[in-house]
N, C-alpha and C positions, 0 to 999 in steps of 0.2 A: 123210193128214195126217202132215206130221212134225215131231219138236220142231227148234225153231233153237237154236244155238249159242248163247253170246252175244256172239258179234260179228256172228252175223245177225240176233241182237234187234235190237243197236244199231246198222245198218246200216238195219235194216226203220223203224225208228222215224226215226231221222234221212234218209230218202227221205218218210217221212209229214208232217215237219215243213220240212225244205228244196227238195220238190218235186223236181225231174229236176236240178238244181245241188246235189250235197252236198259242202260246204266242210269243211275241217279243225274249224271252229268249228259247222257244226251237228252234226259226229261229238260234239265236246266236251260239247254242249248235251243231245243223245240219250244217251249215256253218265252223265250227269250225273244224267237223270231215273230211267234206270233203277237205279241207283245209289242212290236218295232211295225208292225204290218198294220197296226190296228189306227 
């Protein structure tokens, strides 16, 4: 196991939330949350 960056959080998370399509606006939405989490 290895830690992720955080643009591979926010990468990891907005594929979890936008499926196999990730858009400029679900990066925005993934960044968003982890952001709010922190």
């Amino acid at each position: 196991m290895t830690a992720l960056s955080a643009q591979q959080r926010v990468n990891a998370l907005a594929k979890l939330l936008g499926g196999s399509k990730i858009t400029d606006a679900v990066l925005a939405n993934a960044k968003e949350m982890l952001d709010a989490a922190a």
